[in-house]
DRENDO-1510 file (C-alpha; in Angstrom, 1 decimal, always signed):
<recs>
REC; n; res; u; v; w
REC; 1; UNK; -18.5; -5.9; +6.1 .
REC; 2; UNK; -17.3; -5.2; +9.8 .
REC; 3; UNK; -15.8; -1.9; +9.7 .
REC; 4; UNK; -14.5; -1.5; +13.6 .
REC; 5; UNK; -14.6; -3.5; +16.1 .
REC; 6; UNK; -17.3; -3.1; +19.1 .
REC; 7; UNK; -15.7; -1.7; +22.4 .
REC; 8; UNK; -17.2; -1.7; +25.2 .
REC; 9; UNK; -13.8; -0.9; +27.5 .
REC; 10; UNK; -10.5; +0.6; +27.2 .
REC; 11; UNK; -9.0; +0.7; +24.3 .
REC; 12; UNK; -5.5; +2.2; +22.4 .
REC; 13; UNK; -5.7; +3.6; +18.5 .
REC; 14; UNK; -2.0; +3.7; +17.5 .
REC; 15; UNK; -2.7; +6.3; +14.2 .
REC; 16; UNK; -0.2; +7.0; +11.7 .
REC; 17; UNK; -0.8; +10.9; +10.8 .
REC; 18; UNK; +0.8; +12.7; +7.6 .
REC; 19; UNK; +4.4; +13.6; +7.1 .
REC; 20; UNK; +3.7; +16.7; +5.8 .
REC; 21; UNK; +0.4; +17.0; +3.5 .
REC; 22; UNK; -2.3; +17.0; +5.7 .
REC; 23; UNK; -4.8; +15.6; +3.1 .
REC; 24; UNK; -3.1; +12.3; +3.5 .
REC; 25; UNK; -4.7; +11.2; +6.2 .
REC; 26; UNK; -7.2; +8.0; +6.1 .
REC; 27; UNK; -10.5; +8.4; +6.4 .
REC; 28; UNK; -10.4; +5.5; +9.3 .
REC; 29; UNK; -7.8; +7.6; +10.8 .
REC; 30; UNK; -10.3; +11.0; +11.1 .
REC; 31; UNK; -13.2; +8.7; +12.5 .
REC; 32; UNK; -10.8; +7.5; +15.2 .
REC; 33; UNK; -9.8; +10.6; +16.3 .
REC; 34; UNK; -13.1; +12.2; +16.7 .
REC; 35; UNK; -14.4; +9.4; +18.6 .
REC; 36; UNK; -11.7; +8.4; +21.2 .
REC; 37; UNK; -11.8; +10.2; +24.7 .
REC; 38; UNK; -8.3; +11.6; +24.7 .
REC; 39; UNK; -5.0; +11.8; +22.0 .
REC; 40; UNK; -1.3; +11.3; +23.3 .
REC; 41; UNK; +0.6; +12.8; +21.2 .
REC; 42; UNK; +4.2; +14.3; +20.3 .
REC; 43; UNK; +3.7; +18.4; +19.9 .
REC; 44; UNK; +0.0; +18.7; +21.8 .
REC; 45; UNK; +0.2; +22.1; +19.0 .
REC; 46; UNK; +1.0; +20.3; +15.7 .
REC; 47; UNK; -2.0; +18.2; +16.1 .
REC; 48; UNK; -4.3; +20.7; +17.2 .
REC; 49; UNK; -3.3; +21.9; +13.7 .
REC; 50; UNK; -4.0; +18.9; +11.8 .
REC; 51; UNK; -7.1; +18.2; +14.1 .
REC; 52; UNK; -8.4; +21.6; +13.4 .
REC; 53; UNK; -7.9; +21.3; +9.6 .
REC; 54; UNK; -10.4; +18.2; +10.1 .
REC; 55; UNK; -13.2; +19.8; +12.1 .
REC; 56; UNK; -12.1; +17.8; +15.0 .
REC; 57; UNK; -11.8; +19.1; +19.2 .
REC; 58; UNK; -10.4; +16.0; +21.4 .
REC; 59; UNK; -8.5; +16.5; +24.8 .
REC; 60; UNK; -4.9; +16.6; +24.1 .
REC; 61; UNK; -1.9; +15.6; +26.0 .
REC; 62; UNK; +2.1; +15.5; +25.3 .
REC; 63; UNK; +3.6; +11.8; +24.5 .
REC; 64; UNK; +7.4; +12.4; +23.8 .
REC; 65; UNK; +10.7; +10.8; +24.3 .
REC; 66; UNK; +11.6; +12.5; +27.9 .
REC; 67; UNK; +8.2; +11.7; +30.0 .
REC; 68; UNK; +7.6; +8.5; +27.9 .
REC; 69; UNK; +7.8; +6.3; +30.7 .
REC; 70; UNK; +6.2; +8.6; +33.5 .
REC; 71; UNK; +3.3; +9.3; +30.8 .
REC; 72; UNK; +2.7; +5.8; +29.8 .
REC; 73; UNK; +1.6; +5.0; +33.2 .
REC; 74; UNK; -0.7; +7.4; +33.4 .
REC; 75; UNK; -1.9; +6.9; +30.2 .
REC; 76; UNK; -2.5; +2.6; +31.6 .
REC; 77; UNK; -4.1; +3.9; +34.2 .
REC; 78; UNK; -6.9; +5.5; +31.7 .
REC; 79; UNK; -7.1; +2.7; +29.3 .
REC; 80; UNK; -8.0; +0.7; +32.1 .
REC; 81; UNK; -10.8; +2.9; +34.0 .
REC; 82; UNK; -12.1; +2.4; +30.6 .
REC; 83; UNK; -10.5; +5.4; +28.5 .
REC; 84; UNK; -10.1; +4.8; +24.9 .
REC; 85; UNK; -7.0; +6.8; +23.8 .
REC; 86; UNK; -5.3; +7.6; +19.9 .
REC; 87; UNK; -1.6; +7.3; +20.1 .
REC; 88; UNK; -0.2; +9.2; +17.0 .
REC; 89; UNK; +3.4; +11.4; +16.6 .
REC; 90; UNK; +4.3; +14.7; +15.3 .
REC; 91; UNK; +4.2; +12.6; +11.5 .
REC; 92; UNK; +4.1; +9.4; +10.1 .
REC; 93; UNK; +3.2; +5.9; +12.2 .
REC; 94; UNK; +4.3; +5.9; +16.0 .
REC; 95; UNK; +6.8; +3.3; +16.9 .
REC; 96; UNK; +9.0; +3.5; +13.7 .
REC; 97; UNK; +12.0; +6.0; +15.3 .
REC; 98; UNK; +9.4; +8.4; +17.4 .
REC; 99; UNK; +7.6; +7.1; +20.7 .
REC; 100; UNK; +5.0; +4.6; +20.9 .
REC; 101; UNK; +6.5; +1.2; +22.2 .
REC; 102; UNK; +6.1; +1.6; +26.0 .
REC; 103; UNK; +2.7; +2.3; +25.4 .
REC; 104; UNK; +1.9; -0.7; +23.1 .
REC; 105; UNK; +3.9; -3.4; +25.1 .
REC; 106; UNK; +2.1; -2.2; +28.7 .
REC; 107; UNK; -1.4; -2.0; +27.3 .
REC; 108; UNK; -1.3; -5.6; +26.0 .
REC; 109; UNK; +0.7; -6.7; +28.9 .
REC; 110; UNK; -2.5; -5.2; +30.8 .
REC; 111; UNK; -4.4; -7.6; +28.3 .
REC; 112; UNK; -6.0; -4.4; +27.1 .
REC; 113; UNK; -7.2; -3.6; +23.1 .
REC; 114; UNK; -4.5; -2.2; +20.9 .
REC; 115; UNK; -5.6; -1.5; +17.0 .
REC; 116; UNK; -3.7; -0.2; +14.3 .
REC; 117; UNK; -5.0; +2.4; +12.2 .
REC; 118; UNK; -2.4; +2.5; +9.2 .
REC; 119; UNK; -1.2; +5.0; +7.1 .
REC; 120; UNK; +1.7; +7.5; +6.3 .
REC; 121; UNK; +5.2; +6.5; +6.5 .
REC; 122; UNK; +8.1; +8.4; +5.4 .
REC; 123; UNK; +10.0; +4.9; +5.3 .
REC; 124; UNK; +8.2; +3.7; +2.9 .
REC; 125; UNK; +7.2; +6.6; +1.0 .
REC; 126; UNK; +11.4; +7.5; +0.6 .
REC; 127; UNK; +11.6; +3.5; -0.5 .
REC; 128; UNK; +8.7; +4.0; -3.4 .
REC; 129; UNK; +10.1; +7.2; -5.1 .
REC; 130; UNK; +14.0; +6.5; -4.7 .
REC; 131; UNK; +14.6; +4.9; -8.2 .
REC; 132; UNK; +16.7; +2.3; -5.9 .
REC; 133; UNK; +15.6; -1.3; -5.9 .
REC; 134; UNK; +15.1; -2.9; -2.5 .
REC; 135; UNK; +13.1; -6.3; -2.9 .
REC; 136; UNK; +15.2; -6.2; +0.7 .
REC; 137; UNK; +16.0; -3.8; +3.0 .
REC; 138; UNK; +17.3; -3.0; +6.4 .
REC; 139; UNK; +15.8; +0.1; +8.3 .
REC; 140; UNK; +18.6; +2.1; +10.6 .
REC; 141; UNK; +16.5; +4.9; +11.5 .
REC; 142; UNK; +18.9; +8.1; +13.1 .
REC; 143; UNK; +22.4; +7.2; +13.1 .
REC; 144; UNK; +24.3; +8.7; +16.5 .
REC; 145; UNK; +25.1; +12.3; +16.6 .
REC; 146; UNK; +28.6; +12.4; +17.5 .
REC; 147; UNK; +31.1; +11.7; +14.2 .
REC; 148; UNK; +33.3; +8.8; +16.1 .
REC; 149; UNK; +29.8; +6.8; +17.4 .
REC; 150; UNK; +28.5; +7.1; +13.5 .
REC; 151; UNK; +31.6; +6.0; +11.7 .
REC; 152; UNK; +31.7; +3.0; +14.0 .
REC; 153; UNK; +27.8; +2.1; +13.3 .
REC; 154; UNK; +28.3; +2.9; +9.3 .
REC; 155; UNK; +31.1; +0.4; +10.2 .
REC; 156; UNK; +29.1; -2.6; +11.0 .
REC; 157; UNK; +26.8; -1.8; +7.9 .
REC; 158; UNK; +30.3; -2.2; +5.4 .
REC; 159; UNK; +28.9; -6.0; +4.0 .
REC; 160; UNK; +25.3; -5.4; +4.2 .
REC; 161; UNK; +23.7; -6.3; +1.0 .
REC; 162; UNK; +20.5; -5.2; +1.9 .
REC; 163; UNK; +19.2; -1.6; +0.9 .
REC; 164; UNK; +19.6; +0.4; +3.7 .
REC; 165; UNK; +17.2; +3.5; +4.5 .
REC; 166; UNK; +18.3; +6.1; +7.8 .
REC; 167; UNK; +16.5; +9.0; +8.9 .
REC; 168; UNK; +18.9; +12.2; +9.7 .
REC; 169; UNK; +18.7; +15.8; +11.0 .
REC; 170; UNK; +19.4; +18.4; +8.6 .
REC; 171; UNK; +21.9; +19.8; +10.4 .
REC; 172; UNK; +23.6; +16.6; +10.2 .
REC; 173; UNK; +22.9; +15.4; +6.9 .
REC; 174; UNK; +25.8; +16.7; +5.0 .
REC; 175; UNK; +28.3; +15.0; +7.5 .
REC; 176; UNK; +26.5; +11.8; +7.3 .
REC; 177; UNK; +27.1; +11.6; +3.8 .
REC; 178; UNK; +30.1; +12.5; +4.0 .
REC; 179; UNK; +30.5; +9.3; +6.6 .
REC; 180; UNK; +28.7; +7.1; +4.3 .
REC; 181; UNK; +30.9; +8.0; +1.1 .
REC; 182; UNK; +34.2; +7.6; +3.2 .
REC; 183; UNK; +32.8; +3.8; +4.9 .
REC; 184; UNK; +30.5; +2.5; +2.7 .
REC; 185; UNK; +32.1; +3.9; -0.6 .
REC; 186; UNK; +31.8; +6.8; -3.0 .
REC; 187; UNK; +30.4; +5.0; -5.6 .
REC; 188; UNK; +27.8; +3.6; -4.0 .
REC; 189; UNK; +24.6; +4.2; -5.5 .
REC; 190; UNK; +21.9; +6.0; -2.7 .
REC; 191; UNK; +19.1; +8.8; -2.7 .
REC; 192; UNK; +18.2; +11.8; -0.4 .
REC; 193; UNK; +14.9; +12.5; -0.1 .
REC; 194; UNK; +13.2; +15.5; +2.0 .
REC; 195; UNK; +10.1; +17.2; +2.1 .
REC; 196; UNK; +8.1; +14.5; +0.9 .
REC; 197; UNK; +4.2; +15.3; -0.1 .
REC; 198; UNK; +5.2; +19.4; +0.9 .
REC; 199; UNK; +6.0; +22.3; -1.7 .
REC; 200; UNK; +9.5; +21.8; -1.5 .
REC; 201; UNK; +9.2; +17.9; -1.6 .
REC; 202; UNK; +12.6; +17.3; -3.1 .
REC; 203; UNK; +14.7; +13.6; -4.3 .
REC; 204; UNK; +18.2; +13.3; -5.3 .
REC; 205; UNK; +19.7; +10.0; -6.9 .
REC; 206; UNK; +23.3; +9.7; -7.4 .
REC; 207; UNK; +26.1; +8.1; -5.7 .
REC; 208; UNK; +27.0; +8.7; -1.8 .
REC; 209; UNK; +30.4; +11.0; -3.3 .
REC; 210; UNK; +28.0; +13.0; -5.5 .
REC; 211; UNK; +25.3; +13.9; -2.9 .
REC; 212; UNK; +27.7; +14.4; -0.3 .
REC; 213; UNK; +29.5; +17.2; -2.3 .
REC; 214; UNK; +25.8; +18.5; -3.2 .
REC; 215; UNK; +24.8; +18.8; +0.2 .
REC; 216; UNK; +28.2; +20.3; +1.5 .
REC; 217; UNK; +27.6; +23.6; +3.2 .
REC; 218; UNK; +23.9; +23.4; +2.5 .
REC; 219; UNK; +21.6; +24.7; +4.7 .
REC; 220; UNK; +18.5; +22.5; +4.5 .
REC; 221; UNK; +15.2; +22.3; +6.2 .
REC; 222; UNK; +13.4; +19.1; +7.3 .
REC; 223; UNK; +14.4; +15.6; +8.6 .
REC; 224; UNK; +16.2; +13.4; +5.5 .
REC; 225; UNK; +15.2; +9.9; +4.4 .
REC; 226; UNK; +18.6; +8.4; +3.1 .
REC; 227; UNK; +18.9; +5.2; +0.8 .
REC; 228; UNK; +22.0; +3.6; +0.6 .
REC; 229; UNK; +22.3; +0.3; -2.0 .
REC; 230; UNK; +24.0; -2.4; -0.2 .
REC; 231; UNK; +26.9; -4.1; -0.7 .
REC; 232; UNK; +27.3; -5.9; -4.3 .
REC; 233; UNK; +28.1; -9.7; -4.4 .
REC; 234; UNK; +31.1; -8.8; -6.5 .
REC; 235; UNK; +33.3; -8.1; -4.2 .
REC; 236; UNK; +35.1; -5.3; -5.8 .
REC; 237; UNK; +36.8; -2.4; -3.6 .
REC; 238; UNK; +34.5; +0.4; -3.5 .
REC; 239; UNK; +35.6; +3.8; -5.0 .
REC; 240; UNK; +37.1; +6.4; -2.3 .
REC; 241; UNK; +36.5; +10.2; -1.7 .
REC; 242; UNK; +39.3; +11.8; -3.6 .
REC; 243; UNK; +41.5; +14.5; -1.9 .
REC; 244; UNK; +39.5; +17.5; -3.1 .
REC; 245; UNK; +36.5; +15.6; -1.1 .
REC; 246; UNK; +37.9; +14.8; +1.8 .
REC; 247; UNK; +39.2; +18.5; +2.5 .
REC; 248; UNK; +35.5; +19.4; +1.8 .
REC; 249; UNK; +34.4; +17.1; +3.9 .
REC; 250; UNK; +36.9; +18.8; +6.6 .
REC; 251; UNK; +35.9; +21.9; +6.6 .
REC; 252; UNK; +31.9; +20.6; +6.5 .
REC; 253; UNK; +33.0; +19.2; +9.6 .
REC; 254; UNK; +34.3; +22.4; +11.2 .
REC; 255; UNK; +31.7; +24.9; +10.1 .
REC; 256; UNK; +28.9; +22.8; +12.4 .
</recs>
C-alpha cells in the first residue's frame, strides 16, 4: 500500500486540525506536521498548543484573513525554492469559512503539489448529531453582521428546500435566531450546536421560535453551528413570532 506520496520539491499539506478535542486529530495529520519545513497557520499560539500536546517543534508563521494575500506570496515564494509547508486554521479544515483559498489556487497555478490531509469539520460534525435530516444541504457559513445585510440574505434563503447549516458568533447568535424565526418561520424545525467534542459540548433541537427564545439574553461561549430545515413542498404559510417574541426579540436587539 502507498501511504504518501514521494516529494522531492515543494510541496503544500492543507491539514484539517480539531475543533476542540485535541485527540481528534489523524494520525496522517501528526506525521505531516512533524515532517514539513514550516506551518501557516491562523493563531501561530493555538497551534503551538496543539503541536506541543503532540511532541512536535516546527517553525511557525501567522496565516489569517488580513495579511492573506501579502502572506501567500511569500509563502509561493517558499514552496517554490523547494519548501514544503502545512496549511491548517485555528480548527477544523482550511478553506471551509477560515483562510486557505489564495494559497491553494496560487500554488497549483505555480503547478506546484497540493495534498489534502482530511479530518475534522464542524460542518459536518453539527450535520451528524443534529437529529435533522439532510440527504441535501446548502452550507452559508457566517451570515453578515449588521441586522439589515442578514435579514436581506435570510431573505434569499425563504424557498430553499435544502437543509441549511451557518456558522455564527456568540455574540450574535441570539439575533440570528431571532432573524431566522421572523424570515424563514417559527416553526421551522432547526438545531444549535456549540462546543462540539469539548466539556461543555452542547445540542439543542427544536423549532427556530423555541431556540430563539432559549438563547435570548444568553451569554454563550464559542462559535455556533446552526441547522435550519428547508422549506417543505407543501407550501403552507410558515408560523410567525407571536407579540410576546417579537418584543423579546427587541430588546435582544438593544441590549448588544
Amino acid at each position: 500500500m502507498k501511504e504518501k506520496p514521494s516529494i522531492d520539491r515543494g510541496a503544500l499539506f492543507v491539514v484539517a486540525t480539531p475543533i476542540g478535542n485535541l485527540k481528534d486529530i489523524t494520525l496522517r495529520a501528526l506525521e505531516v506536521l512533524a515532517q514539513v519545513d514550516l506551518i501557516a497557520c491562523e493563531d501561530t499560539r493555538r497551534t503551538a498548543r496543539l503541536l506541543a500536546a503532540h511532541g512536535i517543534k516546527k517553525p511557525l508563521v501567522s496565516y489569517f484573513e488580513h495579511n492573506e494575500a501579502e502572506r501567500a506570496r511569500e509563502l509561493l515564494a517558499r514552496l517554490g525554492e523547494g519548501a514544503k509547508i502545512a496549511l491548517v486554521t485555528d480548527a477544523g479544515t482550511p478553506g471551509i469559512s477560515d483562510p486557505g483559498y489564495r494559497l491553494v489556487r496560487g500554488a497549483r497555478e505555480a503547478g506546484l503539489s497540493v495534498f489534502v490531509v482530511p479530518g475534522a469539520s464542524a460542518l459536518t460534525a453539527a450535520l451528524s448529531v443534529a437529529g435533522i435530516s439532510a440527504p441535501t444541504f446548502c452550507f452559508e457559513g457566517f451570515l453578515p453582521p449588521k441586522a439589515g445585510q442578514r435579514q436581506r440574505a435570510l431573505q434569499k434563503l425563504v424557498n430553499e428546500t435544502r437543509t441549511m447549516v451557518f456558522f455564527e458568533a456568540p455574540h450574535r447568535l441570539a439575533q440570528a435566531l431571532f432573524d431566522m424565526a421572523t424570515i424563514l418561520g417559527a416553526d421551522r424545525e432547526a438545531a444549535v450546536l456549540r462546543e462540539l467534542t469539548k466539556i461543555f459540548e452542547e445540542a439543542h433541537l427544536g423549532s427556530l421560535g423555541e431556540l430563539a427564545r432559549k438563547y435570548a439574553g444568553k451569554r454563550v461561549r464559542g462559535e455556533a453551528t446552526i441547522i435550519v430545515a428547508g422549506k417543505k413542498a407543501s407550501g403552507a404559510p410558515e408560523a410567525r413570532l407571536s407579540d410576546a417574541d417579537e418584543r423579546l426579540m427587541q430588546d435582544v436587539r438593544s441590549n448588544d
